[in-house]
C-alpha positions in Angstrom: -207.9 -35.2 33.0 -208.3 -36.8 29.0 -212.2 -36.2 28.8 -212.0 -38.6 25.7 -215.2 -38.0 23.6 -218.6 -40.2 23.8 -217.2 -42.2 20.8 -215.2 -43.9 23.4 -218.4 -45.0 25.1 -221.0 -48.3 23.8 -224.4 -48.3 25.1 -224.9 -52.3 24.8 -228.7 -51.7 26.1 -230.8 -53.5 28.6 -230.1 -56.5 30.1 -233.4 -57.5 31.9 -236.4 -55.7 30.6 -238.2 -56.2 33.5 -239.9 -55.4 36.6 -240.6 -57.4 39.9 -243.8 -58.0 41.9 -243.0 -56.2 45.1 -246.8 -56.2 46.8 -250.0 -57.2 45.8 -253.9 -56.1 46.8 -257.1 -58.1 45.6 -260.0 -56.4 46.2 -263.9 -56.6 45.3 -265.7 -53.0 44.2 -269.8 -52.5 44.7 -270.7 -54.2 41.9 -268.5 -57.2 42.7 -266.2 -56.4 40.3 -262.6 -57.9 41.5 -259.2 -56.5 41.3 -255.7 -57.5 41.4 -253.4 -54.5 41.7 -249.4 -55.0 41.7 -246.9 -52.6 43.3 -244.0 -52.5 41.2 -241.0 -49.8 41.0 -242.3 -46.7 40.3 -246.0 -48.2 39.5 -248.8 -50.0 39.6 -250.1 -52.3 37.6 -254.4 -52.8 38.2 -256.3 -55.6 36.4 -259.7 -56.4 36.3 -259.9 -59.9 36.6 -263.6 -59.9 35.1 -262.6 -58.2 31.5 -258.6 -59.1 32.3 -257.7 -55.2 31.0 -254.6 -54.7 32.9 -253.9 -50.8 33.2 -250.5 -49.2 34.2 -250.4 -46.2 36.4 -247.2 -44.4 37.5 -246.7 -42.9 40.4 -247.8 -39.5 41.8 -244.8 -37.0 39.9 -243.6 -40.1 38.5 -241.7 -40.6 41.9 -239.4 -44.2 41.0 -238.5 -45.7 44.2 -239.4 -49.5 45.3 -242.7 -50.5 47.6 -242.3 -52.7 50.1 -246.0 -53.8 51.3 -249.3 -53.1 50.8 -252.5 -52.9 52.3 -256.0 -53.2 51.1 -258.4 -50.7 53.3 -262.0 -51.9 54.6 -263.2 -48.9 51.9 -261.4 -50.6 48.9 -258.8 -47.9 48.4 -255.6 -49.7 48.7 -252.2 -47.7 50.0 -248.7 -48.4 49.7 -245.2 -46.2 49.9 -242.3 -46.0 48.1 -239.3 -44.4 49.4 -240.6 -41.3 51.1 -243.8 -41.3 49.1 -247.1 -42.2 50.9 -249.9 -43.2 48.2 -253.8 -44.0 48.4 -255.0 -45.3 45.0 -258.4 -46.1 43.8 -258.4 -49.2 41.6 -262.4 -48.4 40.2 -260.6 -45.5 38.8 -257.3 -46.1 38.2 -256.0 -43.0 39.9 -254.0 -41.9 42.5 -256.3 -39.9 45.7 -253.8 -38.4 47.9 -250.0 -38.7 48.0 -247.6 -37.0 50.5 -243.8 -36.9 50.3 -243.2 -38.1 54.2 -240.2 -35.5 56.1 -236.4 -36.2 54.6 -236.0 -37.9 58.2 -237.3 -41.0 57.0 -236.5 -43.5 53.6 -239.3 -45.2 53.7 -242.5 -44.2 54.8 -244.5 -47.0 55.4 -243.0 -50.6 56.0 -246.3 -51.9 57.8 -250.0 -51.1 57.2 -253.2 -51.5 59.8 -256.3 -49.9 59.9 -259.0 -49.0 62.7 -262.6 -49.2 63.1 -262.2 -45.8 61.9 -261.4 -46.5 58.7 -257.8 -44.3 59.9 -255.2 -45.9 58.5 -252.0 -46.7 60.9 -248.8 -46.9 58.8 -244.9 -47.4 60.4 -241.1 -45.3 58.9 -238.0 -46.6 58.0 -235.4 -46.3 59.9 -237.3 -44.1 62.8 -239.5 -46.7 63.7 -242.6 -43.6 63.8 -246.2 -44.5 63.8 -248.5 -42.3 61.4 -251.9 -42.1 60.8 -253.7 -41.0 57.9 -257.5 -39.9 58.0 -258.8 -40.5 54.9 -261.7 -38.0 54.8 -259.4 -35.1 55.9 -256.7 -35.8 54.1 -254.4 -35.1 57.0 -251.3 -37.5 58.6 -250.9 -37.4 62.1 -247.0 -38.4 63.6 -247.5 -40.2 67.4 -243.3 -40.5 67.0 -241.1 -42.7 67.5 -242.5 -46.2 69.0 -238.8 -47.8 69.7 -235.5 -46.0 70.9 -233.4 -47.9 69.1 -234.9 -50.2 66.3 -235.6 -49.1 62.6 -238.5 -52.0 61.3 -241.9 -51.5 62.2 -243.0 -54.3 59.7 -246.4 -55.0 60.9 -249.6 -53.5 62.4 -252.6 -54.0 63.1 -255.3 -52.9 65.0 -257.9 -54.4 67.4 -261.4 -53.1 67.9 -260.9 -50.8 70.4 -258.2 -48.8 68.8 -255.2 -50.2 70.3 -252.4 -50.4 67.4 -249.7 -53.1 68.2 -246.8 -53.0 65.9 -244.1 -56.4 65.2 -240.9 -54.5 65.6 -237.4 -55.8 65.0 -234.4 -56.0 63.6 -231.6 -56.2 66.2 -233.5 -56.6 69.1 -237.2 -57.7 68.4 -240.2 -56.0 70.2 -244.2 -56.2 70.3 -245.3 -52.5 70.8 -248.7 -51.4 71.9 -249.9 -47.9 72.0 -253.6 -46.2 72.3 -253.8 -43.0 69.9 -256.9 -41.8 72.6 -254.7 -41.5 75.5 -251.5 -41.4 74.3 -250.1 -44.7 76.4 -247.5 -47.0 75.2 -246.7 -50.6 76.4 -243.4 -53.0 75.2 -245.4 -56.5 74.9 -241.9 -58.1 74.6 -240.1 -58.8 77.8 -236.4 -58.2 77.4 -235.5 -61.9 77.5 -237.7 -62.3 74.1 -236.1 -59.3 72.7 -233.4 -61.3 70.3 -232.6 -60.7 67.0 -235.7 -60.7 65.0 -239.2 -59.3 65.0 -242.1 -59.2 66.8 -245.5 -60.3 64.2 -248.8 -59.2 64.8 -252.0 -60.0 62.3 -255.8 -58.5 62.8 -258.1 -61.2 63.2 -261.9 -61.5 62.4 -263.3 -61.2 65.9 -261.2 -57.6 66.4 -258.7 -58.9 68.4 -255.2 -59.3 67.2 -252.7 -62.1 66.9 -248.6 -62.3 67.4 -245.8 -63.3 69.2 -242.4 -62.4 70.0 -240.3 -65.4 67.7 -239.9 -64.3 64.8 -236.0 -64.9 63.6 -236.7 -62.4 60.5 -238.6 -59.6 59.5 -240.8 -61.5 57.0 -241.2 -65.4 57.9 -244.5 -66.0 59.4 -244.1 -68.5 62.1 -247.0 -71.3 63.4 -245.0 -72.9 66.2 -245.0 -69.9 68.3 -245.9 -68.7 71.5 -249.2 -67.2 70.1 -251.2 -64.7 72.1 -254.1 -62.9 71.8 -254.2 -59.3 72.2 -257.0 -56.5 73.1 -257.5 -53.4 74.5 -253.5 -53.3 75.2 -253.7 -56.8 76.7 -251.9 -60.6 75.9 -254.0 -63.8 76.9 -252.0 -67.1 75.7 -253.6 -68.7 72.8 -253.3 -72.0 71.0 -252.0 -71.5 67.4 -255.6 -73.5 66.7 -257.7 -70.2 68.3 -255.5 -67.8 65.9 -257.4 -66.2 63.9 -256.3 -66.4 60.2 -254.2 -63.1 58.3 -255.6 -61.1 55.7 -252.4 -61.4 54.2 -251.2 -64.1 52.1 -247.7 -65.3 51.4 -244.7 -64.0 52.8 -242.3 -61.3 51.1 -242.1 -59.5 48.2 -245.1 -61.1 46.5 -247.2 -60.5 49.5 -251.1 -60.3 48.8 -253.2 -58.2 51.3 -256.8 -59.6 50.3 -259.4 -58.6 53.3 -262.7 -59.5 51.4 -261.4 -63.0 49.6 -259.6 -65.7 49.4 -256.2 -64.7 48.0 -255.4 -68.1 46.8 -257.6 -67.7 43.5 -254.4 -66.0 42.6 -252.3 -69.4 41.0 -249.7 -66.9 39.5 -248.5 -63.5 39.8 -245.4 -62.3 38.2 -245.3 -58.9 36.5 -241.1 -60.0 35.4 -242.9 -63.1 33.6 -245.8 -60.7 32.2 -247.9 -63.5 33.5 -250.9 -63.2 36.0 -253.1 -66.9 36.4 -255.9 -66.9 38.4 -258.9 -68.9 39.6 -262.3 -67.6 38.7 -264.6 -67.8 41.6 -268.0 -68.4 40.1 -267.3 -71.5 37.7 -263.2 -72.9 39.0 -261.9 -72.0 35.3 -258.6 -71.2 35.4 -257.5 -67.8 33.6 -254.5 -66.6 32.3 -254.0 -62.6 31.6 -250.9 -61.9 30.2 -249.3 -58.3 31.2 -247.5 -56.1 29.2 -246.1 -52.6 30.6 -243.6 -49.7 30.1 -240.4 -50.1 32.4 -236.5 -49.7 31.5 -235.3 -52.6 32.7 -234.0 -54.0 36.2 -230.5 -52.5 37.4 -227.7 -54.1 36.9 -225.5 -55.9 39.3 -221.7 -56.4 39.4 -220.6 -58.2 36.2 -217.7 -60.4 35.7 -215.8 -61.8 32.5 -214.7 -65.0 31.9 -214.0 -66.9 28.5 -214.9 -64.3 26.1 -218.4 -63.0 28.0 -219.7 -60.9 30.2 -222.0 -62.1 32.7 -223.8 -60.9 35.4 -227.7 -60.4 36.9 -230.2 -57.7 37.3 -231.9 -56.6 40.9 -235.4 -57.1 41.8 -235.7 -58.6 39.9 -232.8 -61.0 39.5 -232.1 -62.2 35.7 -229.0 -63.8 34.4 -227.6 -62.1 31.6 -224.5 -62.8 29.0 -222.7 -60.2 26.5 -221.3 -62.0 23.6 -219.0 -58.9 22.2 -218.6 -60.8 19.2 -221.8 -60.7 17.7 -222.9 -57.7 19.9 -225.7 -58.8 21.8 -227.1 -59.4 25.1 -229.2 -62.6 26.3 -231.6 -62.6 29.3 -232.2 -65.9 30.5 -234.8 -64.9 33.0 -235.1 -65.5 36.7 -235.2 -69.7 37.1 -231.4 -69.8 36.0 -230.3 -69.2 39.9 -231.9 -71.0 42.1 -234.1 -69.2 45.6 -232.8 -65.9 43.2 -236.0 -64.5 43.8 -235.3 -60.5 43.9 -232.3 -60.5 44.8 -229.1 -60.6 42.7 -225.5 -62.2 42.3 -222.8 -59.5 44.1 -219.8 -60.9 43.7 -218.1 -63.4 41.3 -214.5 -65.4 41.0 -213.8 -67.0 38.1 -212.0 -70.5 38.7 -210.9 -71.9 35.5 -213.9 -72.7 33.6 -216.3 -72.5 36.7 -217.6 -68.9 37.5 -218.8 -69.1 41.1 -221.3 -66.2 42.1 -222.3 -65.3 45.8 -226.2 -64.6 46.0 -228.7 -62.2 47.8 -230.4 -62.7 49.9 -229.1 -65.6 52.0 -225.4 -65.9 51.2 -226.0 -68.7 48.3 -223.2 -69.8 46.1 -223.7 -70.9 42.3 -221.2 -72.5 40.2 -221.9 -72.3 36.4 -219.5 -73.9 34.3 -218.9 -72.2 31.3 -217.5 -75.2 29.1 -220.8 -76.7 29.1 -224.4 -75.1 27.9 -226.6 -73.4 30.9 -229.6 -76.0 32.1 -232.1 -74.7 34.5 -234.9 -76.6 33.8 -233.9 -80.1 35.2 -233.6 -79.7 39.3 -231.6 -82.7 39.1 -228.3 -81.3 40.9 -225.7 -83.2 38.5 -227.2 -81.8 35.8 -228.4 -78.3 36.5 -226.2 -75.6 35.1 -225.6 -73.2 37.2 -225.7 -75.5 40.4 -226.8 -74.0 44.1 -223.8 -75.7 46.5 -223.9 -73.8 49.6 -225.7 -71.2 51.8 -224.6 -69.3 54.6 -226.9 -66.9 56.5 -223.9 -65.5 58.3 -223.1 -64.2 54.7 -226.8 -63.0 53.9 -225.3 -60.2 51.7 -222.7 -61.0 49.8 -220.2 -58.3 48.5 -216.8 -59.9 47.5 -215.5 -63.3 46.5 -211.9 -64.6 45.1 -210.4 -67.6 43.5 -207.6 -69.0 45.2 -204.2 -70.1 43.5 -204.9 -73.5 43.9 -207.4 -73.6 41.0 -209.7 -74.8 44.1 -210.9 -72.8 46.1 -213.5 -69.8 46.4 -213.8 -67.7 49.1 -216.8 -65.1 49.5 -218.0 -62.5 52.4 -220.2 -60.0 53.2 -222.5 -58.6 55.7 -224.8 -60.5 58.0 -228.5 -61.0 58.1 -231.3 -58.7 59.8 -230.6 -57.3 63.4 -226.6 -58.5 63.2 -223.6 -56.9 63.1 -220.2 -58.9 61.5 -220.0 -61.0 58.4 -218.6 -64.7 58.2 -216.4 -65.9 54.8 -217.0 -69.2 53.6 -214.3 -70.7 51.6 -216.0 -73.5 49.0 -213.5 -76.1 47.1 -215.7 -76.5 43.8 -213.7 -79.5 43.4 -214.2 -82.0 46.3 -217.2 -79.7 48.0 -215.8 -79.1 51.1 -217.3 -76.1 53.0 -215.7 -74.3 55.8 -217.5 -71.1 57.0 -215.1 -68.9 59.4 -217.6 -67.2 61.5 -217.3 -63.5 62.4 -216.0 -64.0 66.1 -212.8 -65.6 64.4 -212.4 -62.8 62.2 -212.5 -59.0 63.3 -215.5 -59.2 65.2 -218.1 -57.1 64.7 -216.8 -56.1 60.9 -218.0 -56.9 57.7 -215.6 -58.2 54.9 -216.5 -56.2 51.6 -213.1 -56.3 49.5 -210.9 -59.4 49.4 -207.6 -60.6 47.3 -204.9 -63.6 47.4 -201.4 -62.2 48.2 -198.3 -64.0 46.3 -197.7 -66.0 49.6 -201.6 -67.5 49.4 -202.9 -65.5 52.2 -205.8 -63.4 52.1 -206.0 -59.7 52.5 -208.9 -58.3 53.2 -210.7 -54.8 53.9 -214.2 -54.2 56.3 -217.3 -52.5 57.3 -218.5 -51.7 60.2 -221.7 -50.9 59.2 -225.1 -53.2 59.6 -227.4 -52.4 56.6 -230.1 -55.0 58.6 -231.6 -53.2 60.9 -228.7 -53.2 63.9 -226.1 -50.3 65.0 -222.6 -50.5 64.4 -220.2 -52.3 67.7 -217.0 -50.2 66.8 -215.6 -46.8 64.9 -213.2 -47.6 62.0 -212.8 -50.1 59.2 -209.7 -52.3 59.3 -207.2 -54.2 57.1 -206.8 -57.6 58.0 -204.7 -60.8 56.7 -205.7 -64.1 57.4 -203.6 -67.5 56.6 -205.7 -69.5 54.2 -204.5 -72.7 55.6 -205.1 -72.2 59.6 -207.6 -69.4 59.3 -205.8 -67.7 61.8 -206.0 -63.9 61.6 -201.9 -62.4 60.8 -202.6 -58.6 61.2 -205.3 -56.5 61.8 -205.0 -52.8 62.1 -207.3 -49.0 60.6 -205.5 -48.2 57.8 -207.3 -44.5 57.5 -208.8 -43.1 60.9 -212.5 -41.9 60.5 -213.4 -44.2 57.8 -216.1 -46.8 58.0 -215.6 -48.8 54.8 -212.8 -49.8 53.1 -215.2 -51.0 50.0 -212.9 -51.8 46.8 -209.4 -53.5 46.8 -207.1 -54.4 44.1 -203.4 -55.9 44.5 -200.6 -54.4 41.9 -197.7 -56.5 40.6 -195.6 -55.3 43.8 -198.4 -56.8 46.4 -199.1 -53.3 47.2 -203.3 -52.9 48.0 -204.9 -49.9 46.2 -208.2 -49.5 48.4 -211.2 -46.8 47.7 -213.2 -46.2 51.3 -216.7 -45.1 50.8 -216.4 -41.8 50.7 -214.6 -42.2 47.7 -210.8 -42.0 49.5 -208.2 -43.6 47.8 -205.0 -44.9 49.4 -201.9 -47.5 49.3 -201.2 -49.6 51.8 -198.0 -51.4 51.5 -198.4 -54.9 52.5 -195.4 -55.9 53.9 -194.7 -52.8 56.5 -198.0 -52.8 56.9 -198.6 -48.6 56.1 -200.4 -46.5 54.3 -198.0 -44.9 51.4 -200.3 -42.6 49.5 -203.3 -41.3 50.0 -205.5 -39.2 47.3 -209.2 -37.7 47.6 -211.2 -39.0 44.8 -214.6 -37.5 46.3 -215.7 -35.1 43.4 -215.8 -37.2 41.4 -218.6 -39.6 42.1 -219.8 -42.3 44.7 -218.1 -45.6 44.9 -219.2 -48.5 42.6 -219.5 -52.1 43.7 -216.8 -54.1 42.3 -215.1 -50.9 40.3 -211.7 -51.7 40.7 -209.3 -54.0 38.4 -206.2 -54.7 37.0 -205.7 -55.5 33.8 -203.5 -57.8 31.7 -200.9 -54.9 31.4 -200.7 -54.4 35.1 -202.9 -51.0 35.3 -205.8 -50.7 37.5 -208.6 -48.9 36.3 -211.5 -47.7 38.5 -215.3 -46.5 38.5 -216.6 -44.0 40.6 -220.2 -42.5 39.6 -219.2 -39.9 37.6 -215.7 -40.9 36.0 -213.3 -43.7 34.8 -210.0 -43.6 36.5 -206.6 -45.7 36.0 -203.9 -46.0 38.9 -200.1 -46.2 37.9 -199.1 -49.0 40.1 -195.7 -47.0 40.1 -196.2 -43.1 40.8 -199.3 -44.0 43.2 -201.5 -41.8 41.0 -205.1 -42.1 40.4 -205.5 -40.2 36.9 -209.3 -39.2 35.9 -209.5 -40.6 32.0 -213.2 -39.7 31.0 -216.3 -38.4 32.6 -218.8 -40.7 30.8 -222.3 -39.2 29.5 -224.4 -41.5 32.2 -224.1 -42.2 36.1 -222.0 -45.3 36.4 -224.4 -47.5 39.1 -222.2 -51.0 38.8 -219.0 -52.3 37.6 -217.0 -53.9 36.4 -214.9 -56.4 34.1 -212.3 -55.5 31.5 -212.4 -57.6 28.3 -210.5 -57.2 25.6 -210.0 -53.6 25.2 -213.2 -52.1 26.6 -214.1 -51.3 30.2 -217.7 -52.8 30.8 -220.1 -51.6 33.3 -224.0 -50.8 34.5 -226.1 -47.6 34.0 -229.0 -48.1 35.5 -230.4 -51.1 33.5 -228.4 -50.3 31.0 -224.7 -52.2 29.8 -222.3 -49.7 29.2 -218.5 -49.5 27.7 -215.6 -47.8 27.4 -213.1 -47.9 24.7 -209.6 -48.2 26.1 -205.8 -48.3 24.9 -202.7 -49.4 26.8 -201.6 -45.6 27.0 -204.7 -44.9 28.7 
């Protein structure tokens, strides 16, 4: 291994210094005092609306990890989780009152929040679907277990006011769960012809009782043209969506607001990436704005591409478009509007196509086409004008991971996984010229895969690597990830076949001058497979030396390949088969990758790395 020194290595800086509004509380104290609090990555952010001081307060042992709801209690001490970590905070005083690290069993600890009469509040894990309850005056967190065999969601809760808990489960196959903490019984409100992909949605109302229904197609779109029922004391009665009583919670989402005591629309806008909150004062109408500032290092970095000089590529929750411009040495952020329904999600894969980089989207499967010859306009929504320009979306792609240009100068084509609760990922292939788009569903693939790595062979088909996985909520359909090569032209599938037994994700690809495919799985494998006998020439274990990186495989100009992992830069002579460590860099590589010029680009974190390299390398 050349361990080449840390004068090799650039640290460009952040690209998006920023953080994302992931849930919200607004809350009134005794002496009517209101507060807004924001959950954010590894914090909160708590303002006063009356004197507008917004203070920052990390989380317990400065635990980073991202919230996903939270929940206002009847007491005013609002809880959340993030990652394992189960947190009650005060907002009067700014503090943290009890955290607990949840059991290594579980990623998340609480994906839905409910409270009894009790003042007990009922919160649900990630991916063990297991109902806790916390008592607040005891400090002490009860586990009543699992609540459904097979799904991981329990993104709702709420409690009527008896003390039955009914939880909106979901992904794969959605479910309405009652159970009654006093007795210990346990109801599915579902029947198993309503238990399709999706969740079940449940909301406490003002009278005690609580609302849902079994239709919702995703874990977080609320839903009024429902079969609404009314629930209570482990019952259903049919309701008119009129009767429903209304949710404490406002929005949908990542920008959720739980507000129990007031109306949450007084809140105009809330955006800790903008450093913006504007919001309606009660008592005379005026509208206020408080502007934010707070600590953070920046959003993570997404995959990056190169084209004409630049590197671009888009941060994570949340998402900003960024370019590199080596010349002059700096980075731009041009903020979240630039792509279109980005929200917090991020660009995952690119192909460049002539001047036209085309970038596949999370969440959703959206494709954006910026055109690099002209200047970037995001402000006009006028669709011949806008720069980058939203052409297509395919929920059958929700999560992109890997998109081409075809030789044509034409054609794109992108994949990825599906949405919540499915299993198998479509390709869409997108002519930026005359707009025709063709989505090839999974069932005409390799079912029940997932198309993560993809690359045009010298005869214009496609070859292609898979997952099996389902990271939405369902459970694999088969064992091994497969190879497969598809004609362009009739979309019919050539070959399929498992190149490496045991192995669930064939994750990176790159093709060498002698169409031979140099795949990494994701446990950091490396093999050959040749092509045109259709076997696997080489294969060399690469595991010790880091995870795999999104998009951290490339050839460059003079025919080498050089690779990411986590914890080193590699290059692969296309001719001996061998993957040669080069450097061990000083920071955990996180995202990849573009080569420009003579330097390796890639993420750290927030941060835009490179790595000096020479054609001897």
């Amino acid at each position: 291994m050349n361990n080449f020194g840390t004068d090799r290595y650039c640290d460009h800086g952040v690209a998006a210094k920023a953080d994302e509004t992931r849930a919200s509380t607004l809350t009134r104290s005794m002496d009517g005092t209101y507060y807004f609090t924001v959950f954010a990555k590894g914090f909160v952010i708590n303002i006063n609306l009356s004197t507008g001081n917004a203070v920052q307060v990390k989380y317990p042992e400065n635990h980073i990890d991202y919230p996903f709801t939270a929940f206002c209690s009847k007491s005013g001490l609002l809880y959340s989780s993030a990652g394992r970590l189960f947190m009650e905070f005060d907002p009067v005083r700014n503090e943290f009152t009890y955290f607990e690290f949840l059991d290594a069993k579980e990623d998340i600890a609480g994906f839905g929040f409910g409270e009894d009469q009790n003042g007990f509040i009922y919160f649900g894990s990630y991916p063990s679907c297991r109902l806790f309850c916390y008592n607040a005056a005891t400090k002490y967190i009860t586990d009543y277990g699992k609540m459904d065999d097979s799904q991981m969601y329990m993104t709702y809760i709420a409690v009527d006011s008896t003390g039955w808990i009914y939880m909106g489960i979901g992904t794969e196959k959605r479910n309405l769960a009652a159970f009654n903490p006093q007795s210990g019984e346990k109801k599915q409100l579902c029947s198993d012809t309503e238990r399709a992909i999706g969740s079940g949605y449940v909301h406490i109302g003002a009278d005690g009782c609580v609302y849902g229904h079994c239709e919702l197609d995703s874990i977080r779109v609320f839903k009024s043209d429902c079969s609404w029922k009314r629930y209570y004391k482990g019952e259903a009665e049919a309701v008119d969506y009129s009767e429903v009583s209304p949710s404490a919670f406002y929005n949908n989402g990542f920008k959720t607001i739980h507000s129990p005591f007031i109306d949450p629309s007084i809140i105009k806008e809330y955006e800790i990436a903008d450093n913006v909150i504007v919001f309606e004062e009660i008592n005379s109408g005026k509208t206020i704005r408080i502007d934010i500032d707070y600590e953070t290092e920046g959003a993570t970095i997404s995959p990056i591409v190169e084209a004409h000089g630049r590197v671009y590529g888009t941060s994570h929750h949340p998402l900003h478009f960024f370019s590199y411009d080596p010349v002059i040495g700096a980075i731009k952020d041009f903020g979240g509007k630039v792509i279109e329904r980005g929200g917090g999600g991020n660009i995952c894969a690119y192909a460049v196509q002539g001047n036209i980089v085309a970038g596949a989207v999370y969440a959703g499967g959206l494709l954006h086409l910026l055109d690099t010859s002209g200047p970037l306009n995001f402000n006009n929504n006028n669709s011949g004008s806008r720069n980058p320009t939203l052409v297509t979306a395919h929920e059958e792609i929700y999560r992109p991971r890997c998109a081409v240009a075809c030789p044509d100068g034409q054609n794109i084509i992108y994949g990825g996984f599906a949405g919540y609760g499915m299993v198998g990922g479509a390709l869409c292939i997108y002519n930026i010229v005359t707009g025709q788009d063709i989505l090839i569903p999974n069932e005409r693939l390799v079912p029940y895969h997932s198309t993560l790595c993809l690359r045009v062979l010298s005869d214009g088909n496609l070859i292609a690597g898979t997952s099996i996985n389902a990271p939405g909520g369902a459970h694999p359909k088969v064992k091994e990830a497969e190879i497969y090569i598809m004609d362009t032209a009739t979309h019919e599938i050539l070959y399929h076949g498992v190149p490496i037994k045991g192995e669930t994700e064939i994750s990176l690809m790159e093709l060498d001058k002698n169409q031979l495919a140099h795949c990494i799985t994701s446990k950091s494998l490396y093999f050959v497979f040749d092509t045109r006998t259709k076997a696997v020439i080489n294969i060399q274990n690469l595991s010790q030396y880091g995870s795999v990186v999104r998009d951290g495989i490339k050839m460059s100009d003079c025919g080498k390949i050089y690779g990411l992992l986590s914890n080193a830069i590699y290059s692969i002579d296309p001719d001996t088969f061998e993957a040669n460590i080069l450097s061990v860099p000083p920071v955990t590589i996180s995202s990849g990758m573009c080569i420009l010029y003579d330097k390796i680009y890639f993420g750290s974190g927030s941060h835009l790395w490179s790595y000096k390299i020479t054609q001897k390398a």
